[in-house]
N, C-alpha and C positions, 0 to 999 in steps of 0.2 A: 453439637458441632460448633464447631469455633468459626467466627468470619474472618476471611481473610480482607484484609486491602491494597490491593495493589497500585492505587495511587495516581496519578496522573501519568507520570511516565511511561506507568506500565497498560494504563489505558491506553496513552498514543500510539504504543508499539502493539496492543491487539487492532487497536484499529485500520492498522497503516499497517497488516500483517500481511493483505493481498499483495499492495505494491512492493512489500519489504521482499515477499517472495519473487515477483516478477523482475524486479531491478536488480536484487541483491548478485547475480548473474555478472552480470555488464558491469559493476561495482570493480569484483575482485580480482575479472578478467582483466579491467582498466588498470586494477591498483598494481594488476601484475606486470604489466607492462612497464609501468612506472618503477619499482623496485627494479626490475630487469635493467634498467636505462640508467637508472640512478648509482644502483650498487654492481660489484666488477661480480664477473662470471662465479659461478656455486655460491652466491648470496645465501640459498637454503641450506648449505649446510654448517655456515657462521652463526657461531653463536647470540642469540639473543634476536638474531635478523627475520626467522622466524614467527616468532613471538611479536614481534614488531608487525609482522605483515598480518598476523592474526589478528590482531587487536585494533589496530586503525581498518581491515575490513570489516570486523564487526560492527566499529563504531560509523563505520561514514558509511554502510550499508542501511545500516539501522537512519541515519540521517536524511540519505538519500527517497528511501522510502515511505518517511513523511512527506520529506516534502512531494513527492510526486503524490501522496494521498491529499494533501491541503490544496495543494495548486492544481490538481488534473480530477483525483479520483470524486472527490467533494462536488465539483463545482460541476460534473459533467452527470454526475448522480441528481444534484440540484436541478438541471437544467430540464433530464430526461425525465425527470419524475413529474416539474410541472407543465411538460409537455402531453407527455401520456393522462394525466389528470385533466388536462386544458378538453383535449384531444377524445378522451373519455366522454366526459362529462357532455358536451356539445354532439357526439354521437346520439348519447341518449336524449338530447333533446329534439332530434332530428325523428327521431324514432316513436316520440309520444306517445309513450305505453299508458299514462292515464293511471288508471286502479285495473292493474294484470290482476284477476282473480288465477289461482293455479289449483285445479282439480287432480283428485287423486283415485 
């Protein structure tokens, strides 16, 4: 089997694939609103206009949910983990099991 590698890029976008999914939504709903406003009435059926709306949602959806994974999903994953860990760990000392022998 051959290794692939997908590269930095392609790592941001798996990892920022939840946000990418959650946001991507509110992206193209937004961008549509914007072509609407921008360009005059049946914009989809002008050529190339499109393809245009396709391509800048791909890209600023993909953009959009990094950054919502760097700036929200990261720091709130960081926060919860050493909380629950903090939070953990101080239960079990509360709880001073000592040497639990476990019989079967």
């Amino acid at each position: 089997m051959e290794s692939v590698s997908i590269g930095k890029i392609g790592l941001a976008i798996g990892n920022s694939s939840y946000a990418l999914y959650l946001s991507h939504v509110f992206v193209v709903a937004a961008l549509g609103f914007v072509f609407s406003s921008v360009f005059t009435a049946g914009w989809q059926e002008t050529t190339g206009l499109p393809e245009l709306y396709i391509m800048v949602s791909v890209l600023l959806s993909l953009v959009v949910g990094w950054i919502i994974h760097e700036w929200l999903e990261k720091p709130a994953g960081y926060f919860l983990k050493a909380r629950v860990s903090f939070t953990a760990t101080k239960q079990i000392r509360l709880m001073n099991f000592g040497s639990l022998v476990v019989r079967r």
